[in-house]
N, CA, C and O atoms as a GROMACS GRO file, in nm:
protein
  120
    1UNK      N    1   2.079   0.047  -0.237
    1UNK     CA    2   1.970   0.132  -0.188
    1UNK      C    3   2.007   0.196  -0.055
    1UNK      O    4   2.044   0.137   0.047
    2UNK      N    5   1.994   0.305  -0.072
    2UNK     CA    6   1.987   0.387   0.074
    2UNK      C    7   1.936   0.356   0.188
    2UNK      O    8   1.876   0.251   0.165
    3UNK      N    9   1.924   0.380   0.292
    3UNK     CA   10   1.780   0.382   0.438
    3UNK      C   11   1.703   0.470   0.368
    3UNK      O   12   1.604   0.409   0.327
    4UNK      N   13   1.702   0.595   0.331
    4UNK     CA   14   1.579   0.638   0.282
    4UNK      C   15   1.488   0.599   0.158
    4UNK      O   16   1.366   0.604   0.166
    5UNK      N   17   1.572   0.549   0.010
    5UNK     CA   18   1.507   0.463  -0.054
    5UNK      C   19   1.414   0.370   0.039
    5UNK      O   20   1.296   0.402   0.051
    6UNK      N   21   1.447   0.293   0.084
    6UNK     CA   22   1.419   0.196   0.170
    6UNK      C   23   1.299   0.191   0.242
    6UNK      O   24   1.201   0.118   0.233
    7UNK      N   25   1.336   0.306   0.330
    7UNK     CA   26   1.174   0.355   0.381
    7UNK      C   27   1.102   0.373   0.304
    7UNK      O   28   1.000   0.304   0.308
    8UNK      N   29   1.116   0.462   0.204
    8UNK     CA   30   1.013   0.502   0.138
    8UNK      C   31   0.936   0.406   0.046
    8UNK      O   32   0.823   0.413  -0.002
    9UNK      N   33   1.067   0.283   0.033
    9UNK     CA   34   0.996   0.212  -0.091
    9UNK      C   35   0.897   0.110   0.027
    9UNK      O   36   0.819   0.038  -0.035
   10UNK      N   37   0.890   0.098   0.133
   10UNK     CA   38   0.836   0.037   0.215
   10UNK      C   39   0.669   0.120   0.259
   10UNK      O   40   0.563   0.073   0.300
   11UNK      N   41   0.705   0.238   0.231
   11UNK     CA   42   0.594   0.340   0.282
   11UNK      C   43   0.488   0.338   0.204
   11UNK      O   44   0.373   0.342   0.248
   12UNK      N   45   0.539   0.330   0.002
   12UNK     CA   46   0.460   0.298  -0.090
   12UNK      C   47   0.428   0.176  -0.075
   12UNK      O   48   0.313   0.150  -0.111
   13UNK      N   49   0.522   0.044  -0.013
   13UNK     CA   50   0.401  -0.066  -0.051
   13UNK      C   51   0.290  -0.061   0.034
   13UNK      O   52   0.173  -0.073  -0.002
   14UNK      N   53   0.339  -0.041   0.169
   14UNK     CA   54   0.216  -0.004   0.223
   14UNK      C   55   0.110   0.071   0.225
   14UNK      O   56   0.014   0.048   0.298
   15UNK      N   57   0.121   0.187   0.127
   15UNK     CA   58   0.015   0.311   0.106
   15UNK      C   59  -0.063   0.184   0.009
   15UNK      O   60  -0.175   0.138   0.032
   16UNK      N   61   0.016   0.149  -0.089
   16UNK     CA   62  -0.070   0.039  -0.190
   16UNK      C   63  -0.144  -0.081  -0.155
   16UNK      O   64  -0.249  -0.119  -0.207
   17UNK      N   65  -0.052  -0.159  -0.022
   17UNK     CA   66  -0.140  -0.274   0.026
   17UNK      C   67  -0.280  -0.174   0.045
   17UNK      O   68  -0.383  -0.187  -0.021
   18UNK      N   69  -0.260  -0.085   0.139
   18UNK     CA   70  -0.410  -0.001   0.157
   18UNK      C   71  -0.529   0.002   0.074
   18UNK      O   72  -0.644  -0.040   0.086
   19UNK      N   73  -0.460   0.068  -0.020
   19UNK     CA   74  -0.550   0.097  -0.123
   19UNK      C   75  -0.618  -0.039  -0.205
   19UNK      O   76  -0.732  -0.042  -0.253
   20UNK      N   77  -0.542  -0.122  -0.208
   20UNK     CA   78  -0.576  -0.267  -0.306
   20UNK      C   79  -0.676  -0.283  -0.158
   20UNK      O   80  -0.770  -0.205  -0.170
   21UNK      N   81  -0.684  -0.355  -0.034
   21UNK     CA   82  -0.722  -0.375   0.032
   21UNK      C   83  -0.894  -0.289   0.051
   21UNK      O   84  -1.003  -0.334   0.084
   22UNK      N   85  -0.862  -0.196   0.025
   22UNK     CA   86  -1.002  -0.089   0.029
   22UNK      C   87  -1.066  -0.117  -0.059
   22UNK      O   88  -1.180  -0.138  -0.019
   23UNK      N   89  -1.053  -0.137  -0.227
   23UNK     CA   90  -1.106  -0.128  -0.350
   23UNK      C   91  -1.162  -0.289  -0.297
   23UNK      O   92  -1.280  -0.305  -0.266
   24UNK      N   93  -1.068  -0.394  -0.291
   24UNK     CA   94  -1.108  -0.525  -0.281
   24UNK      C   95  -1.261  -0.535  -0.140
   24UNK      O   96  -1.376  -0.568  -0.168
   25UNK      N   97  -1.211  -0.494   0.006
   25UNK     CA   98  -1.371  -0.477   0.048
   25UNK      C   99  -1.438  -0.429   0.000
   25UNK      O  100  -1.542  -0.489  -0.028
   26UNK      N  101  -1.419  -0.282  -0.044
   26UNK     CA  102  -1.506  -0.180  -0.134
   26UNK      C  103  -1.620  -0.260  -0.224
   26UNK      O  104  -1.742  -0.250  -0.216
   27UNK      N  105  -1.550  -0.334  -0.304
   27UNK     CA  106  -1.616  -0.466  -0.418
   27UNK      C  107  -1.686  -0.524  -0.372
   27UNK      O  108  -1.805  -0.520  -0.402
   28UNK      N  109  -1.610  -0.634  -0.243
   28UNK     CA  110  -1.702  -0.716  -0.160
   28UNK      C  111  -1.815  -0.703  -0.093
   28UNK      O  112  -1.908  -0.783  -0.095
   29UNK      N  113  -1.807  -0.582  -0.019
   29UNK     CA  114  -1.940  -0.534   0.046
   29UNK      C  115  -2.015  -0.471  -0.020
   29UNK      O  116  -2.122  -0.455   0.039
   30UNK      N  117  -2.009  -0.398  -0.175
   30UNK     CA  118  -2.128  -0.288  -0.212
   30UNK      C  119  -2.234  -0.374  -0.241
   30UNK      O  120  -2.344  -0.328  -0.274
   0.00000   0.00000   0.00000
């Protein structure tokens, strides 16, 4: 893997922790 693979594959997990993280309060609090 490249540095830029790399980043990027790091950039998506984190765009995704986000998103799982949002839906999961999202759930919890409505």
């Amino acid at each position: 893997m490249t540095r830029l693979q790399e980043a990027a594959a790091l950039k998506l997990d984190e765009g995704l922790n986000g998103v799982i993280k949002y839906i999961y309060l999202k759930i919890q609090y409505s």
